[in-house]
C-alpha positions in Angstrom: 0.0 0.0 0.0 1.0 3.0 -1.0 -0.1 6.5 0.4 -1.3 8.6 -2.8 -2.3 5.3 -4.8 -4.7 3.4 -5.3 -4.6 -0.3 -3.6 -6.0 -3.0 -5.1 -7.0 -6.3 -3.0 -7.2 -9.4 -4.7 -10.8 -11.7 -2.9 -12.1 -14.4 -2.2 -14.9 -16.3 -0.2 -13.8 -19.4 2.2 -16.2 -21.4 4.2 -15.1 -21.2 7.9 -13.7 -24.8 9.0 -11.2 -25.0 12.1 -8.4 -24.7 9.3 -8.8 -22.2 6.4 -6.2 -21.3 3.6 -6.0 -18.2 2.0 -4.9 -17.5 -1.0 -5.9 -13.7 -1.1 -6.0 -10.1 0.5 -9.8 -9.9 1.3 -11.4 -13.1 2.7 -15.1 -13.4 3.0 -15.8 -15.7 5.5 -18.9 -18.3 5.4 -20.2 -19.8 8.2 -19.7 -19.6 11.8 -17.1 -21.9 12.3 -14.5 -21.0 15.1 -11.2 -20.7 13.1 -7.5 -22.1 14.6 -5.4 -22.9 11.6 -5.1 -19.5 8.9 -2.6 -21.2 6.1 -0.7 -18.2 4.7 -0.7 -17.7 0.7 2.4 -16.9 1.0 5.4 -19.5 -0.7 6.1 -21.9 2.3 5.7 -19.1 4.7 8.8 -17.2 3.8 7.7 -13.6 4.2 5.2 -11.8 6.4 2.1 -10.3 4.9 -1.4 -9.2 5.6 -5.1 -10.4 5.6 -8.7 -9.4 6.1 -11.0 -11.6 7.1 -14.7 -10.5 6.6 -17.0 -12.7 8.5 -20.2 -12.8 6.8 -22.8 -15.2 8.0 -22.6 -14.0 12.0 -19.8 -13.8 14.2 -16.4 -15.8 14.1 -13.8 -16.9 16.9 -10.4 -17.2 16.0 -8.8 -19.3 18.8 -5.0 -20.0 19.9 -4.9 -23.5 19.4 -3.4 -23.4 16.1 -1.3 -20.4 14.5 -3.3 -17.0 15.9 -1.0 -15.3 18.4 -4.1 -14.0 20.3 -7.6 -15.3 20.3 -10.2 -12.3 19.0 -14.1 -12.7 17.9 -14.6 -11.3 14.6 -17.8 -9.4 14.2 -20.3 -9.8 11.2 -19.8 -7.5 8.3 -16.9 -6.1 10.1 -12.7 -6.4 8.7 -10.2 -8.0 10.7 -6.8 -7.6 9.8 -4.2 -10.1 10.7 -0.2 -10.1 10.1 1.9 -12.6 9.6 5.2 -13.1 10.9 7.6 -14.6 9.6 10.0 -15.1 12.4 7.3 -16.5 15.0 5.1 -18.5 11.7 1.5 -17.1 13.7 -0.9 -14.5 12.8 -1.4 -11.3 15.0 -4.9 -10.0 14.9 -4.8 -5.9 14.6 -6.5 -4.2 17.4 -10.1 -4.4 18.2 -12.3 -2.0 19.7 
């Protein structure tokens, strides 16, 4: 992202199981699934990166038993960025008010 330009997001739509993948930027979330596995897009995990997840069926938990540093409830129809890291291979949810 670049300040002055315009972003684009690549999307996509994943029914929420205990394990998703994600293969793009914006992720529309089915179901109401609690999620604990989010496999990166990213080439065998090599890099950090970002995703939003977009629950879109009701609220979704995303719990600590897998790779999510910190376990958050994503609300309906409301975008939830996570990062990546590289270094501890777990997503940190942004913060949420």
């Amino acid at each position: 992202m670049f300040p002055g330009l315009t972003t684009r997001l690549s999307e996509e739509t994943v029914a929420s199981t205990t394990s998703i993948e994600v293969n793009r930027d914006l992720v529309l979330v089915t179901g109401t699934t609690d999620i604990a596995t989010i496999i990166p897009h990213f080439v065998n995990k090599q890099f950090s990166g970002i995703v939003f997840l977009v629950p879109i069926d009701g609220d979704v938990a995303l719990l600590t038993t897998g790779n999510i540093a910190v376990a958050v409830t994503c609300a309906q129809d409301r975008v939830t960025m996570l990062v990546f890291s590289k270094v501890e291979q777990n997503w940190k949810p942004g913060a949420i008010s």
